[in-house]
C-alpha positions in Angstrom: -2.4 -6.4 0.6 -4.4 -4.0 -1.6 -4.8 -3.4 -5.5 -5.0 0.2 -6.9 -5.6 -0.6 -10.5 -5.7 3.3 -11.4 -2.1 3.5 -10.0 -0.9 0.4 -10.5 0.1 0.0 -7.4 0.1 -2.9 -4.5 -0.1 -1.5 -0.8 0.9 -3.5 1.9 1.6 -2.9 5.6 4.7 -4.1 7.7 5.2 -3.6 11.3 8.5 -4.9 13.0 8.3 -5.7 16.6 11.8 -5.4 18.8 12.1 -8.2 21.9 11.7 -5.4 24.7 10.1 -2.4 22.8 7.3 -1.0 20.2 6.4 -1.8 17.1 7.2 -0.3 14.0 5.0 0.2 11.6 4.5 1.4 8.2 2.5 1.2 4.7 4.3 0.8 2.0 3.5 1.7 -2.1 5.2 -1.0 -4.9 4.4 1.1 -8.5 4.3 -2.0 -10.3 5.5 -0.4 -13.9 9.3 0.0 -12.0 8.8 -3.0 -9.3 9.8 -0.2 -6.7 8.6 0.1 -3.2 8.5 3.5 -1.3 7.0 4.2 2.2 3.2 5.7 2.1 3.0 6.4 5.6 5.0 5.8 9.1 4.6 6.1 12.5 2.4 3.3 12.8 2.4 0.3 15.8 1.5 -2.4 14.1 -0.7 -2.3 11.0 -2.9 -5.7 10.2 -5.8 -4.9 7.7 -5.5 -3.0 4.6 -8.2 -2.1 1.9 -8.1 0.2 -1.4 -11.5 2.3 -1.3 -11.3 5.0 -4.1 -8.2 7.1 -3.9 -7.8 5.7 0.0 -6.3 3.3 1.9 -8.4 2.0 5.1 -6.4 0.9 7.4 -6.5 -1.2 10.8 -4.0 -1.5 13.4 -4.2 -3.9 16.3 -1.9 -2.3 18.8 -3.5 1.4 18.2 -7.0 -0.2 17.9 -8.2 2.0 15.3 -9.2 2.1 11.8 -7.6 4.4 9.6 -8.0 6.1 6.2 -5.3 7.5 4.2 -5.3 9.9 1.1 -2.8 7.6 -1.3 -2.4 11.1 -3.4 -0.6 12.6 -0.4 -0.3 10.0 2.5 -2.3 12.3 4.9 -4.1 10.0 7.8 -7.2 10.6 10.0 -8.6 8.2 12.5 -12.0 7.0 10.9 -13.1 4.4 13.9 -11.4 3.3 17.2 -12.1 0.2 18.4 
């Protein structure tokens, strides 16, 4: 879980994984002045590390193996590291 103290905002990630298929995985924004959550980004496997760094999001996922970083102004996401 990550803090944006400009936005207000906690991000956190959640991945779902079915018995016999992938994962599905997401970020997802909680404005903390209404107490509602709303999804930042899809489409990932299955997100594990999350850290606020400016106005982005860097972002690990242990299926994908890579390390993220995503633009919280308009979701957009580019592959920083793979691992």
């Amino acid at each position: 879980m990550a803090y944006d103290s400009y936005e207000h905002a906690l991000y956190m990630t959640q991945f779902q994984k079915a018995a016999n298929g992938p994962s599905d995985g997401a970020i997802l924004r909680v404005d903390l002045a209404t107490n509602r959550p709303s999804i930042l980004i899809s489409g990932l496997v299955a997100p594990v590390g999350i850290a606020a760094l400016g106005s982005s999001l860097v972002i690990t996922d242990a299926q994908q193996r890579g390390v993220y970083r995503v633009d919280v102004r308009d979701g957009r996401a580019e592959s920083y590291a793979e691992l």
